[in-house]
VORORO-559120 format. One record per residue (C-alpha): x, y, z. Coordinates in steps of 0.1 Angstrom, whole numbers, plus 5000, padded with zeros to 4 digits. Layout:
N
XYZ;...
***
This chain:
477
940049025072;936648905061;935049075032;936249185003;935849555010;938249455038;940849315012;940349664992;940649865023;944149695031;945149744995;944350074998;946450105033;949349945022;949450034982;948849744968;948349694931;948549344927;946649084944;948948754938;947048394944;949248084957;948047744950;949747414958;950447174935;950746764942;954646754953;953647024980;955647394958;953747714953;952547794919;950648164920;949248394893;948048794900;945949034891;945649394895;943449524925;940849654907;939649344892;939349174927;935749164934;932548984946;932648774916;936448624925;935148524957;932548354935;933348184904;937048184914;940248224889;940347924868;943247754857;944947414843;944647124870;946446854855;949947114853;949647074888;949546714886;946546624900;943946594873;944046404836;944046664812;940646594797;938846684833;941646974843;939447294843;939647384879;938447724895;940747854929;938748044959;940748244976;940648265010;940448625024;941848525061;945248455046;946048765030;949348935036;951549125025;954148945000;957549115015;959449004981;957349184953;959249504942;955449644933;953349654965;951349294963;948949124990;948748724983;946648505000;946248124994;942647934994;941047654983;941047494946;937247364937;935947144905;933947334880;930147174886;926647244881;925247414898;927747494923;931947414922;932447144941;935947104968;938346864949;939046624970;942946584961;943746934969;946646954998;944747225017;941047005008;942646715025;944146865054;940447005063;938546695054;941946505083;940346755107;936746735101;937146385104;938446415135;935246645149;933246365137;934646095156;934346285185;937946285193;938846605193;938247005184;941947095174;944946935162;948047165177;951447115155;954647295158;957547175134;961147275137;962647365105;966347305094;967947365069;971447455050;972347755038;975147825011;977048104990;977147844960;975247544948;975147434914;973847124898;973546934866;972346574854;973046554819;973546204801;977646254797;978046464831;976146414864;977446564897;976746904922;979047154938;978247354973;980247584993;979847805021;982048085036;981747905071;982847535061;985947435077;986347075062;986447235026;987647605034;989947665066;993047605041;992647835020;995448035014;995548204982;993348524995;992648645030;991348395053;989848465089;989448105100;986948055126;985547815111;982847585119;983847245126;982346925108;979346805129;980147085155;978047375150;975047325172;974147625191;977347785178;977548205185;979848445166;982048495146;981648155134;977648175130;977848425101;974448365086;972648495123;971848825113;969948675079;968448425102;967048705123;966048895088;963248575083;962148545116;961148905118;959748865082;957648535097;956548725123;955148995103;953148765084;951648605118;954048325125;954748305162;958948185162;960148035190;963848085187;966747985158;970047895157;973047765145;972447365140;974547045142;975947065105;979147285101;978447415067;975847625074;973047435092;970447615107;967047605125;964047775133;960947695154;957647805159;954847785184;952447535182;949447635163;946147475143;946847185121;945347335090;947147745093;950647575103;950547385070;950147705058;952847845078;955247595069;954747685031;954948025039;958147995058;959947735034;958548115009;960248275031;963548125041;964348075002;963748444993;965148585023;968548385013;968348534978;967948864992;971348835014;973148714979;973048294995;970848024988;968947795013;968147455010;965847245029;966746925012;967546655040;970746565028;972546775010;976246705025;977146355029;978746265064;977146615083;973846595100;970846585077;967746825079;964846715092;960946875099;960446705138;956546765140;955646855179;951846765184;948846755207;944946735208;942546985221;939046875234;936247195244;939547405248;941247135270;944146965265;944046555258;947346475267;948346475298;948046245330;950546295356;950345935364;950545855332;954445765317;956146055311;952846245324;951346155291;947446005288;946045695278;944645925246;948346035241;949445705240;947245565219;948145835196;951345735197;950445415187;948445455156;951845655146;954245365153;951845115138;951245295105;955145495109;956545255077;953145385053;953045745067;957245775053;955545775020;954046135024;956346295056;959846155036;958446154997;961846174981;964845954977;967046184995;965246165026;966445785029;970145945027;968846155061;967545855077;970745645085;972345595115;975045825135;973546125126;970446175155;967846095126;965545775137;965945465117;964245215144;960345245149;959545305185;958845575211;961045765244;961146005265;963846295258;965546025234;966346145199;967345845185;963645735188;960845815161;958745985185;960246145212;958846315241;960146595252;961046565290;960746975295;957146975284;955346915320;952547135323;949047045307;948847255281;952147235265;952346805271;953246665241;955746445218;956946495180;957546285152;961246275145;961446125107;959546395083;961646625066;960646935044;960446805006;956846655025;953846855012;952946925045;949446935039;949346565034;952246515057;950246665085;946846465076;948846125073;949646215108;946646265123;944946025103;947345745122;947245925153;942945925154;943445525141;945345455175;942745605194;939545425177;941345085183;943145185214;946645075202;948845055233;952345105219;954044875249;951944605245;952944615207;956544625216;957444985202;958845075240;959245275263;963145275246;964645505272;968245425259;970245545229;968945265200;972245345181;973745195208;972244825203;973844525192;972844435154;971244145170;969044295193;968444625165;967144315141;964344255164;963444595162;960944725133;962644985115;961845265093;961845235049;965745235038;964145405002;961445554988;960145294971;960045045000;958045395020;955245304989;955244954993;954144985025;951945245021;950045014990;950044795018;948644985047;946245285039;943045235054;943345445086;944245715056;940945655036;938545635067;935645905063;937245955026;939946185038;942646045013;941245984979;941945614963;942945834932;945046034953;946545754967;947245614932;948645944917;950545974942;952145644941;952645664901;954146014903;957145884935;957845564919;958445714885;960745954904;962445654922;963145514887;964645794869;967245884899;967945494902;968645464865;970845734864;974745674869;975845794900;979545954907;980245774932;979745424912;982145554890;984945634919;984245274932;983645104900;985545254870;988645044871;987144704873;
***
């Protein structure tokens, strides 16, 4: 769709009688607002809907007046609206004279500004990303932080640690044992069928998957990837399937959760980004006499991500759980450095990638509470970094590591750099290495500044507040 007669005719088609808006605020959730059909026009392609910036967290509240644009090549059908609605996302401007002007701290502003950049420089035309998403998903989950009780309860049907003795009602065991669920089939992998439910619904709504199923973590861990598409539409993708994956749970009476570590001792979920560069429709990454058939570009690449891996943690792991993820023993990296087929490495390359066009590697550390609009710009901004200076990652000591790093004596894993243990350490480093993410002015300073204000303020409060397990260790003395 292009116009907005085309929007109206597919209305029309499908019955629509709302048109719902999704906008993206700072920590990377949806916020929306609708409107009946009829009042979508010319004009809202125009002046926009306005609304209140600084709810979103972006703005100071005496500048907040902010206009959306919608765009009309995202509309789609919203499969979880009981009256017939088409949504589309698009672009938030600042109210100006005598045009609105693109604000420059908008997720999806930033992610175009990451890729225009790189058109500029020459580099490149496209910026290919697939992530993997995994996740949990529950029959229970209920939480509270209150100043005299703080603590969280889960539980899923296909548990065995927690569930396989019950006895006091009918109990079918097969259950799924701790840390032994990856690539599970039935009857233990009882959420396949909903799994299958949101990959049809992706697919509907132009997400190419590439398969699911059952991950590492017995109480319900799952995954689903996608093909690799353009940098800018799979962020869109990925906050359309997160839409997705949560309402689709609902639906089936469960609850998903794409926190990265939800169960302490079982495999945490992470958002492994696969990635590669497009030049005049070829691909940039591949040399078959390169190591692991990979280019001199690729490499470079990959070292602009290792040199910058400690700063970028501030946008791909922006919460204090995703430190909990990033320990070892559970195939999450904690060392900075690269490998082929190793997944105890931050990037990885994957060893049955061999032809041209699919030759890439992923980043293994991000995880999904990322707004993956910035998450995905950080990347490329690092990535185009070790290209400009031509950052060999061997000759900086990141590898090849073509051995398990887990494996490594403490003293030899001490000469190793390693990844932010918290959040606030991820912010530290990004105060102290953010350039490559300003060049061309693709991260704001002020972005960069509300962004640090908002994470160590959440650091704070979670730190400051009494934690169970200090109280099981602690109580007595």
């Amino acid at each position: 769709m292009k116009t907005v007669q085309d929007v109206l005719a597919y209305c029309k088609e499908n019955n629509a009688k709302m048109i719902d808006f999704k906008m993206i605020d700072l920590n990377g959730r949806w916020r929306h607002l609708s409107i009946p059909v009829e009042r979508f026009n010319e004009d809202t392609m125009k002046y926009g809907i306005g609304f209140d910036g600084s709810s979103y967290g972006f703005a100071p509240v005496e500048s907040s007046d902010m206009v959306f644009i919608p765009n009309i090549a995202t509309a789609n059908m919203d499969p979880f609206m009981e009256i017939p609605t088409v949504t589309m996302m698009g672009d938030v401007c600042i109210i100006d004279q005598p045009n609105n002007r693109p604000f420059d701290q908008y997720p999806r502003n930033v992610a175009k500004a990451a890729i225009d950049y790189m058109k500029s420089e020459g580099i490149a035309d496209e910026m290919l990303i697939a992530p993997e998403f995994e996740f949990y998903i529950f029959d229970h989950a209920s939480f509270e932080c209150k100043s005299n009780r703080v603590g969280f309860s889960i539980d899923t049907d296909e548990s065995a640690e927690w569930n396989s003795g019950i006895d006091d009602e009918q109990n079918l065991a097969y259950r799924t044992p701790k840390q032994g669920g990856y690539h599970l089939d039935l009857p233990q992998d009882i959420t396949y069928n909903l799994r299958s439910k949101m990959c049809m619904l992706m697919q509907d709504w132009g997400i190419q998957v590439k398969y699911q199923h059952h991950e590492v973590g017995g109480p319900g861990q799952v995954e689903i990837e996608v093909e690799l598409a353009d940098m800018l539409d799979m962020a869109d993708n990925t906050m359309i399937t997160k839409y997705i994956i949560k309402n689709a749970a609902i639906e089936d009476g469960r609850t998903a959760t794409l926190l990265p570590k939800p169960i302490a001792g079982e495999a945490g979920s992470g958002m492994h980004v696969h990635m590669l560069l497009k030049k005049d429709g070829k691909p940039l990454f591949y040399d078959k006499d390169g190591y692991s058939l990979l280019s001199d570009t690729a490499l470079y690449f990959i070292g602009g991500l290792l040199k910058h891996a400690r700063s970028i943690c501030a946008f791909s792991n922006p919460s204090t759980n995703s430190y909990k993820r990033l320990i070892p023993g559970f195939e999450a990296p904690v060392t900075i450095g690269y490998a082929t087929a190793n997944r105890s490495s931050v990037v990885r390359i994957p060893a049955y990638a061999k032809d041209p066009e699919h030759k890439r590697f992923e980043l293994r550390n991000g995880d999904a509470t990322a707004n993956p609009y910035y998450m995905y710009a950080a990347i490329l901004m690092a990535g185009i970094d070790g290209i400009k200076n031509k950052i060999d990652p061997e000759k900086n000591g990141w590898g090849p590591y073509d051995f398990n790093l887990f494996d490594l004596s403490e003293e030899e894993k001490s000469k190793i750099e390693s990844l932010p243990t918290t959040l606030e350490e991820a912010l530290d480093a990004l105060k102290e290495d953010h350039d490559y993410l300003t060049a061309g002015g693709v991260f704001p300073e002020k972005l960069l500044e509300i962004w640090d204000d908002m994470k160590r303020k959440e650091a704070r409060e979670i730190n400051n507040t009494p934690h169970p397990a200090e109280f099981v260790k602690y109580y007595d003395l």
